[in-house]
N, C-alpha and C positions, 0 to 999 in steps of 0.2 A: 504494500500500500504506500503509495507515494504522499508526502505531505498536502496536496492539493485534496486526498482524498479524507486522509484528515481530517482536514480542519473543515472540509464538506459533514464528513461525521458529528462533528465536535458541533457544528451550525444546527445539523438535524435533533441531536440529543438537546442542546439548549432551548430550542424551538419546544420540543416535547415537555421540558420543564416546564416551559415559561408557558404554554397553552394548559397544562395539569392545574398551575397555582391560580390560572384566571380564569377557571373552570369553576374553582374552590371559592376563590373572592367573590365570582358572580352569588356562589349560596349563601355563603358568610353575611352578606350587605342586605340590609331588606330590600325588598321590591318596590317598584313604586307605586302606589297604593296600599300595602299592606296595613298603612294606620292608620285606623278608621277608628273614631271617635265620638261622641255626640257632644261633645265639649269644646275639642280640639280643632285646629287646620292645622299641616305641618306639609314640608316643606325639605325637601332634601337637594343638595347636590353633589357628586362626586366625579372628581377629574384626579385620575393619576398622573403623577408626572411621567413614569414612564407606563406598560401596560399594566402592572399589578403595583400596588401601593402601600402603606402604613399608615393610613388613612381609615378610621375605622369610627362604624357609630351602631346603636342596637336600640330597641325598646322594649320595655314589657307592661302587658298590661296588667294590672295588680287589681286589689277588691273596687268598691265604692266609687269605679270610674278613675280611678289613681291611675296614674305612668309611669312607669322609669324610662330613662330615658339616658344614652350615654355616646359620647363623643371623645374619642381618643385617638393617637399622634403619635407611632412608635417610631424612634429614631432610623433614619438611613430609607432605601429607596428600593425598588423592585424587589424580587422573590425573597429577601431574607430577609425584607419586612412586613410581606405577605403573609408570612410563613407566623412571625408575632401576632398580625392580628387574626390570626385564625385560633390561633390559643387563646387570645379574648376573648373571644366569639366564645368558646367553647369555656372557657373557665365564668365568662358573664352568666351565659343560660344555666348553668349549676349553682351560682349565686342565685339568680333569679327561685330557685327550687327552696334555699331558705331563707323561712321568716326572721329571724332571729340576726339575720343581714340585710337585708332588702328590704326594709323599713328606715335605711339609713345610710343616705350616699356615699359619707365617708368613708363605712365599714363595707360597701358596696368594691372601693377602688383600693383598700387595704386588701382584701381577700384577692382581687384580681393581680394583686402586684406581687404577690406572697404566692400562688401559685403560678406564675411564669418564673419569679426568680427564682423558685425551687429547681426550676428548668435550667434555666439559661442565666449565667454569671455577665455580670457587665450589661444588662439590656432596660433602656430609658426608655420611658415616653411619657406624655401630657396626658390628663384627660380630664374630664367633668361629666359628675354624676347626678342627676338630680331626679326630684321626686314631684311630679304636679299636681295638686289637688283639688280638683273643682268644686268639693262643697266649702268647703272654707276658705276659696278663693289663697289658696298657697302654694309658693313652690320652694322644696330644700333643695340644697345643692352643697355638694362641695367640688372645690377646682383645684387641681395638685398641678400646678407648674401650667396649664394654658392657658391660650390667650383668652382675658376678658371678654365673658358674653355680655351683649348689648341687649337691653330693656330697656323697648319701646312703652313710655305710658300710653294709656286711651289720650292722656291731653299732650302728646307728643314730647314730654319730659322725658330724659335719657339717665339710665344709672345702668351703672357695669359691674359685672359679676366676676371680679377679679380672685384672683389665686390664694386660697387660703391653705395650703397645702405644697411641700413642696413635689414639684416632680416625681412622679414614680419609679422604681427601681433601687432610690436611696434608704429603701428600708436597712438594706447592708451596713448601711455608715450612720443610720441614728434607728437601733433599738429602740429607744424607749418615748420614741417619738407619737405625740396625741394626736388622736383622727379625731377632728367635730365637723359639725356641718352649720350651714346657716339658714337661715329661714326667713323668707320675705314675702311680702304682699304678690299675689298676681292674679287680677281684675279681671275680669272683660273687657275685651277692647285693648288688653296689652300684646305687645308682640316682643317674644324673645329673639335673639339671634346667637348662635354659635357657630366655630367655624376652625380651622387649623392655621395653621403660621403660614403655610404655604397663601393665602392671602393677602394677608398683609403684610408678607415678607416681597410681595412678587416686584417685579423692578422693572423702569422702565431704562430706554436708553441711555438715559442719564443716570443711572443709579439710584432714583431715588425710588423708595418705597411707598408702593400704596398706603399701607397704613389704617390702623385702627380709625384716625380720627377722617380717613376718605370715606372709611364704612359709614360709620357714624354722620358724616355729610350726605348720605345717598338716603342712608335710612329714615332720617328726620323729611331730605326732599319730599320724598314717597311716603310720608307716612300713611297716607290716608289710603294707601291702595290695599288689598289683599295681603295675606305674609307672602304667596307665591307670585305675587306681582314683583312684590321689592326684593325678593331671592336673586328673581332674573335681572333687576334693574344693579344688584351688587355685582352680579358675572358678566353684565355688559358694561360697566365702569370699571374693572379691573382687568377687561380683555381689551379695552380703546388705552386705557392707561399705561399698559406695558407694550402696547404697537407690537410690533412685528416680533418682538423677542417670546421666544420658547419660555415655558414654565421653568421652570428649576427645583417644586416641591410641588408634592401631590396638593389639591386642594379640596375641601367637603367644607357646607355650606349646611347649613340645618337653622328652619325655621318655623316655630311653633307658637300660633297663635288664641289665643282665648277668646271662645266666638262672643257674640255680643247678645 
């Protein structure tokens, strides 16, 4: 076998991989439609950077009309970060099976971080867990290292749902470190936003960064639209804003809103 043949083999075995892991990812990610609510609208987007991603999000539906609801960001890019969120995937829905955890985001993104690093040494990533609850108009949340979600008020006030936790996987380097969550108003007529770095990390020509505070300019423009109107109006100001330049990190968009 000559080198040409090779590296012909070495092309097709990759090929085979990399078709297996987006095979996997298409099951792992919900469908769209699958959230169907009588409270809710939601909203999803996902774009890999390259064809499989570390981009990852789930839901569950709990008693009383309750959500969970989770968005997480494993470090690095194609099939070895595929391959992480498929173990969330898998270690989230086992969570979701106890009560005694899934009544409480933080302990939600503790369990998930404690079983992958049982796995795999060295492996980061972001996420935010939270919990929605339509009779008392509430949502917990806890956020270990992502980027700030944006709350849309009904009277178009903006508060951020910044990181009380740090990044997951440094369970390693602080033991005895406390998981809490926090607990805030969420109305009707409000609209969440969540999303990964790849975002508002994306760059244009110039280098410069779209930006939380670009999000935040599109989302207040639009507030009055649908949550799935202003989803699309954040992916067409961040796809005019980097012109012609390639992605550089995967990106997912999630948006959940409290009907009126």
């Amino acid at each position: 076998m000559n080198n040409s043949d090779k590296y012909e083999e070495l092309v097709a075995l990759f090929d085979k991989q990399l078709e297996f892991a987006q095979n996997l990812q298409r099951k792992i990610i919900p469908a769209p439609g699958s959230f169907v609510s009588d409270d809710y609208h939601f909203y999803s987007y996902l774009r890999p950077f390259r064809k499989v991603g570390g981009d990852f999000f789930d839901f569950h539906f709990m008693d009383n009309g309750r959500i969970n609801l989770i968005i997480a960001d494993a470090t690095g890019h194609g099939i070895d970060a595929a391959m992480i969120t498929s173990m969330f995937k898998l270690s989230y829905s086992y969570t979701m099976k106890d009560e005694h955890i899934n009544q409480f985001p933080s302990l939600v993104l503790k369990q998930i971080e404690t079983d992958i690093c049982q796995l795999m040494d060295n492996t980061f990533f972001t996420g935010i867990a939270l919990i929605f609850d339509p009779d008392d108009s509430t949502l917990c949340f806890a956020n270990a290292g992502h980027p700030a979600g944006i709350l849309l008020r009904e009277n178009h006030q903006v508060e951020l749902l910044k990181p009380n936790l740090p990044m997951m996987g440094l369970c390693q380097f602080m033991p005895s470190m406390n998981y809490f969550d926090k607990r805030i108003r969420f109305s009707r007529g409000d609209k969440l936003f969540l999303f990964t770095d790849g975002l508002v990390d994306a760059q244009n020509p110039d280098e410069e960064e779209f930006s939380i505070e670009r999000v935040i300019d599109v989302v207040t423009k639009y507030a009055r639209l649908p949550i799935n109107r202003i989803g699309e109006k954040i992916v067409d100001a961040c796809m005019t804003f980097k012109q012609a330049l390639t992605l550089s990190d995967d990106i997912c968009i999630l948006g959940i809103e409290f009907e009126e």
